[in-house]
N, C-alpha and C positions, 0 to 999 in steps of 0.2 A: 395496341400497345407497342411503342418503339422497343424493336431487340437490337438492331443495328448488326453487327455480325454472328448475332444468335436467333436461330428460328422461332420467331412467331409470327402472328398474323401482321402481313403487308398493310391490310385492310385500313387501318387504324393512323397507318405510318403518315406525316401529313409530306405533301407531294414537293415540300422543297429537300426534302434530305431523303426520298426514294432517288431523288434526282444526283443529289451527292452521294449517293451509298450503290448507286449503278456500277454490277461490276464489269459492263460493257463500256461503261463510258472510258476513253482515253485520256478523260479529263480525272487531274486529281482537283483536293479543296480549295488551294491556292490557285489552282487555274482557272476555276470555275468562279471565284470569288472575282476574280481579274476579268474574265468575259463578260463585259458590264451585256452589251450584243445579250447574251443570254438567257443572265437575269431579266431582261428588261421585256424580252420574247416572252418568256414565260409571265408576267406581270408581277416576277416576285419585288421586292428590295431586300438589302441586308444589314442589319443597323451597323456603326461606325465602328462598333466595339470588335464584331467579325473582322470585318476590312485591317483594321489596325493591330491586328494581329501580326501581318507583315513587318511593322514598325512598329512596333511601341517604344513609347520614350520612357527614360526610368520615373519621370515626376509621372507619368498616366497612372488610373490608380483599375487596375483587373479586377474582373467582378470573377470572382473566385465562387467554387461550390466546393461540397467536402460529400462523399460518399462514403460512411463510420463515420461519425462525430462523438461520440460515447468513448470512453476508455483512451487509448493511446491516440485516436482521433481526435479530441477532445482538444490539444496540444501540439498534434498537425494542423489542422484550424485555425489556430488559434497565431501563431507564426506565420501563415501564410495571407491571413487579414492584414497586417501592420502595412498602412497604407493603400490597401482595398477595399474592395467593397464585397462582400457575404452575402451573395443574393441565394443561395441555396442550399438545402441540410439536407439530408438522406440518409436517415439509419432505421433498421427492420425494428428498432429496440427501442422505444418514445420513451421508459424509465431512465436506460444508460446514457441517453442522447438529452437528455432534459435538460445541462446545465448549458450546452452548446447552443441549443433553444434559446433556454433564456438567455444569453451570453450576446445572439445576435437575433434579436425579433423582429427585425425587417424580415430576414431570412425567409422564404420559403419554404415550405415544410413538406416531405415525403419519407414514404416506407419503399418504396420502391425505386431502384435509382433508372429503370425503361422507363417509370413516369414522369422521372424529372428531368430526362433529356428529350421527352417528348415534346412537355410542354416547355422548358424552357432552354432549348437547344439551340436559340439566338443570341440569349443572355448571357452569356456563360463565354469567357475565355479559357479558364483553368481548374483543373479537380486533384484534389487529392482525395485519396482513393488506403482506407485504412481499415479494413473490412478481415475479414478471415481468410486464408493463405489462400484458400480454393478461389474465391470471389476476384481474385485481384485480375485475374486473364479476362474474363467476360467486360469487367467495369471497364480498365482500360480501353477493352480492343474497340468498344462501343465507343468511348467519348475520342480518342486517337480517328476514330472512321469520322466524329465529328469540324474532327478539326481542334482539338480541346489539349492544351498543355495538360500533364500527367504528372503528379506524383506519388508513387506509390508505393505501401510500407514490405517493408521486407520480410519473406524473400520473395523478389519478384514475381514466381509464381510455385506452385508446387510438385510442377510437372517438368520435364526439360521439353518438352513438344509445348508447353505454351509459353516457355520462356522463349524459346527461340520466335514462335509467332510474335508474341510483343514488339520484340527487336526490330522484326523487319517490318510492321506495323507503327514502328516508331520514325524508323527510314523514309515508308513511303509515304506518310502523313505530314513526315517533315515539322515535327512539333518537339519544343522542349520537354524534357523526361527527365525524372531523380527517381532512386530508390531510396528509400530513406533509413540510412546508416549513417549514424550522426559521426562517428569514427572518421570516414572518408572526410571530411571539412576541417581537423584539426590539426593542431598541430602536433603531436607526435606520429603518424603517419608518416610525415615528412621528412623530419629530425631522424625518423628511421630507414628511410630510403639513404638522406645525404650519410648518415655514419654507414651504410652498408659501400657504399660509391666511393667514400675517403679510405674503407679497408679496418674497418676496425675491428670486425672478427676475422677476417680472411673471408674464402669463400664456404658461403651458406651451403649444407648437404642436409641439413635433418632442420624439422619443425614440429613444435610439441604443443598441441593443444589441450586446454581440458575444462570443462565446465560442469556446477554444480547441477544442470540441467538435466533432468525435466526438473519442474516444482508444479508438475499436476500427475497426476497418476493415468501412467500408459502400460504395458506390459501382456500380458498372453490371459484369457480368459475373465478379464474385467464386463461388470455388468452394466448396464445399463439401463434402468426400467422408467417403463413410458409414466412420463406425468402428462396431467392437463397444461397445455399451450398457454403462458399468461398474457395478459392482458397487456394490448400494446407492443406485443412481438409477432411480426410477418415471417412465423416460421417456413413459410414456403421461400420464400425469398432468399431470408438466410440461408437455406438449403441452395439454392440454385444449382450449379450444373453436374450434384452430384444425387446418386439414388435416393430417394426420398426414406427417411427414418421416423420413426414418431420422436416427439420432443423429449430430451432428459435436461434436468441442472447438471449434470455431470456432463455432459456436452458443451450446452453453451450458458453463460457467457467467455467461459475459460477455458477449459479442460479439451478443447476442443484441438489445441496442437498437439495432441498426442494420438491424432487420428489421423489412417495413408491418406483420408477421401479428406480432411478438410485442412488440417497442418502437414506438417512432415518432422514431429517428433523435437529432439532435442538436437539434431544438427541443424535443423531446416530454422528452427527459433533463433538462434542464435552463430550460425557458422557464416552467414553472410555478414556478422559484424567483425567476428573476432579473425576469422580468415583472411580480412578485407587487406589487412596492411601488408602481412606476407606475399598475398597473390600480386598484388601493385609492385611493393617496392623490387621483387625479384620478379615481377614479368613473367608467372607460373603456366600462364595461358592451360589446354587441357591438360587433366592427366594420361600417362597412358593405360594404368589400371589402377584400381582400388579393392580393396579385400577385407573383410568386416568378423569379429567377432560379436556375440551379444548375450543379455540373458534370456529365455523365451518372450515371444512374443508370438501375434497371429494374422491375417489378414484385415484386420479392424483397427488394433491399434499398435505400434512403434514400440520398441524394449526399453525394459527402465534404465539401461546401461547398454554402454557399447562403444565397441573402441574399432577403430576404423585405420587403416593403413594406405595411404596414396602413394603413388610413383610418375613423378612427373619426368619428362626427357630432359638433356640438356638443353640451354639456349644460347647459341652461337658460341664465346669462350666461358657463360656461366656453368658449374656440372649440373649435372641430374640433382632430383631435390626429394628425399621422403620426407612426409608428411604424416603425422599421428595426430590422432583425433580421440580424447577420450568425454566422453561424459558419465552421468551419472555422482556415483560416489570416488573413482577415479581419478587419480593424481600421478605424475609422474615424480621420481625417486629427485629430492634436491642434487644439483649439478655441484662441479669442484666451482669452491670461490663464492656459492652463498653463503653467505656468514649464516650463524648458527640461530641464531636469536631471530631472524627474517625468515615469515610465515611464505608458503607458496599461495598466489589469490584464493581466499575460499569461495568465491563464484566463480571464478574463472585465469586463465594467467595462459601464458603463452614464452617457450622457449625459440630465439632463434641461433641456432648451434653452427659455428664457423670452422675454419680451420685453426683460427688463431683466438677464437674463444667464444663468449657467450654471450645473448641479448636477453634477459629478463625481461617481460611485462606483465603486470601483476593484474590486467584488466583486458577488456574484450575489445575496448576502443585503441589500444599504444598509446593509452593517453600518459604513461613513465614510463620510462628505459633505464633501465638501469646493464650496464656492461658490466662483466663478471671477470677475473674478481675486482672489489669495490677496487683496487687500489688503480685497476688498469682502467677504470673510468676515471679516475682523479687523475692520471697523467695524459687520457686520451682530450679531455677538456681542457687539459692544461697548455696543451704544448700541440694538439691537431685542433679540434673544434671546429669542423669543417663548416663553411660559410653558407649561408641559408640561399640557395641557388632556388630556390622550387618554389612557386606562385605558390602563396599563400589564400585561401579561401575568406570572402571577402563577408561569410557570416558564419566565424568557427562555431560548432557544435548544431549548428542551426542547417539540417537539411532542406527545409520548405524554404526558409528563405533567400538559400543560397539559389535555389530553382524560381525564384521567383526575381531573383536578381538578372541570371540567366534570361528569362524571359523578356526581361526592360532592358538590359542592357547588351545584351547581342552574347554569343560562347555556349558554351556547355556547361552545368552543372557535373560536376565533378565524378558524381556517381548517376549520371547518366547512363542511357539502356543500353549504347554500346561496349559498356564498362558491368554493367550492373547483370547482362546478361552472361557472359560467359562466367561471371565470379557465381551465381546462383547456378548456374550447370555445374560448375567442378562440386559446388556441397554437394550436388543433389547428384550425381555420382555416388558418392558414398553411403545412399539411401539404395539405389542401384543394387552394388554389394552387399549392404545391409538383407534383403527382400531375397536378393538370388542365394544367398547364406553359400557364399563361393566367391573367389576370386573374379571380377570382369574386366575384358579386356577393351578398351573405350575409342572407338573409332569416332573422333568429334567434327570431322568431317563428313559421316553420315550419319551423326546422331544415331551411331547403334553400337548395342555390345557383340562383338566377335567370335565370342570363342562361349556363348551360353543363350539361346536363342529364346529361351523362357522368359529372359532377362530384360527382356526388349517392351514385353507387353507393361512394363511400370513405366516407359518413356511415356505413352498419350492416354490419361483416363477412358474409360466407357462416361458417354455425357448422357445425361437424363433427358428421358423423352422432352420433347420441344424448346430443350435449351442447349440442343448441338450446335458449335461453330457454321453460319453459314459462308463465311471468307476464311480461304484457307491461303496464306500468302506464301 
């Protein structure tokens, strides 16, 4: 059974991808695809669809796989077909995954996704990859050692020690990559960048998160008692690189972000989207500490509230920037200049606070702006409206396809791994603080905390017997 950068047996692996997954070889997949000499020694061939990976034209049509197709997979799939071809499904869950099934019946069918790069790790250009937080390090770093475009759902991983492996896994494979934060392709992102660049608050010093999250139940001595495994779910699978549990409904199919080992709670669900526009348009790169209040919690699962405090440095003439993070039931106090009668988001909203005033968004995407008070957004459109300088994303709202665009058409997808990983390090920081129930001081140049050495042991999970990393980049 293929693990590719996960231990199992060799025995199984068939001998043209021992040959690419050699971590003596000085050859990477592009090289080795290029030493025809090679291939041809060895008596292998590689069908056109590998080769042309190099080049794909936008009219080719990529035979895509999906790893989750069930639930929000369902929808990553489903966008990343429109003009391909669906040669492969892989979800542990043949109920949730049923209508993806029927939806693409050519497709290929697997519970396990070792076996579907086993056998069909020729066919295959591109994966999205929509599985449970824990899951998303192992699948990529497998199909990336392939040679295999990547897209995968947020947040990138739920570790910083395998966020960072992705990254440089993303580098050395030299394959297109998205995280999938529909936020980052739209257009208020943008429109908030150009009004922050034109001065419409002055300069940004404070940012105010808040979201109605969790909406599954996490918090300090929650139960969970063992059912029978139903039918049609590879609970071993599902589990993969973390301790093995007996099966509950209050784990999977949902409940399961409110777990260290398989989600990361109520920032980890949603702070890679609502985060996304602040860290870009102000260029937040690490912070230097973060520091957490909460309500109990325990080693198992995440607090049903919690409010989180960042300190980023300055950046060349921008100042320093705090950052607040609340979830749960949590809201921060209306600012001068909202009118009275305008609710604050009840899922979610976000203040960006200047010197010369206020950004309003009332959603977790910047999908409205509204500038505070209303009147100085009527004069700032009236008489500034700064002019839309900033590519625009050439499939708004559409992360898969903007990555698949990327792949035919040459660039980066927008929320790409060198963009996608550091914004998933800064949330996952604040899980950091969360866990150490103390201030940490963030050295992200050696991915470690400084001044609380406890603190360190949450950057790289303990992996489950035979499903440890075997390439560590």
């Amino acid at each position: 059974m293929l693990s590719g950068p996960f231990r199992l047996s060799r025995r199984r692996i068939p001998i043209y991808l021992r040959v690419i997954m050699k971590k003596e070889s000085s050859l990477n997949r592009r090289d080795f695809v290029k030493k025809g000499s090679i291939a041809t020694a060895a008596g292998l061939s590689f069908p056109s669809v590998l080769i042309s990976q190099d080049g794909v034209k936008p009219n080719d049509r990529l035979n895509v796989a999906a790893v989750g197709c069930g639930g929000k997979g369902a929808g990553d799939i489903q966008a990343a077909s429109e003009g391909n071809n669906v040669v492969a499904l892989c979800d542990v869950d043949e109920a949730r995954a049923a209508d993806s099934f029927n939806k693409f019946p050519q497709a290929k069918r697997f519970s396990d996704y070792r076996q579907m790069f086993d056998k069909m790790g020729k066919e295959i250009d591109a994966v999205t990859i929509s599985t449970p937080d824990h899951m998303h390090f192992p699948i990529a770093m497998l199909a990336m050692s392939l040679g295999k475009h990547v897209c995968v759902q947020k947040p990138l991983a739920n570790t910083i020690w395998e966020t960072r492996q992705l990254l440089k896994a993303s580098q050395k494979y030299k394959v297109k990559t998205q995280m999938g934060i529909q936020g980052h392709t739209l257009e208020g992102i943008r429109l908030l960048k150009e009004w922050l660049d034109a001065d419409a608050i002055g300069e940004v010093r404070e940012i105010i998160y808040w979201t109605n999250r969790p909406i599954w139940p996490q918090g300090a001595g929650l139960k969970f008692p063992e059912e029978p495994v139903p039918a049609g779910l590879n609970w071993d699978v599902w589990q993969g690189t973390v301790a093995e549990r007996p099966y509950s409904s209050k784990i999977a199919p949902f409940a399961w972000r409110g777990f260290w080992d398989y989600g990361c709670g109520a920032l980890g669900d949603i702070g890679c989207h609502a985060m996304d526009a602040g860290f870009w348009a102000l260029n937040l790169g690490a912070p230097e500490w973060a520091e957490a209040s909460s309500t109990p919690f325990d080693d198992i699962t995440c607090p049903q509230t919690s409010h989180i405090t960042y300190q980023f440095p300055a950046r060349g003439n921008r100042p320093a920037v705090k950052v607040t993070w609340m979830d749960g039931q949590m809201k921060p106090a209306k600012p001068d200049g909202l009118d009275d009668e305008r609710e604050l988001g009840r899922q979610w909203g976000q203040f960006f606070i200047g010197d010369k005033g206020t950004i309003f968004v009332a959603d977790a995407y910047c999908s409205t702006l509204r500038l505070l008070p209303e009147e100085k957004m009527r004069t700032f459109l009236r008489e500034v409206r700064p002019p839309k300088v900033l590519k625009r994303s050439p499939t708004p709202g559409e992360p898969q396809k903007e990555w698949v665009h990327a792949i035919k058409n040459g660039g980066e997808a927008g929320a790409n791994f060198a963009y996608a990983a550091p914004l998933t390090e800064m949330v996952l920081v604040g899980n950091l603080a969360l866990r150490s129930k103390r201030r940490v001081q963030w050295d992200s140049a050696n991915m470690r905390v400084t001044n609380h050495e406890s603190a360190n042991a949450f950057i790289k999970r303990t992996y489950r017997k035979d499903w440890e990393p075997a390439e560590v980049l």
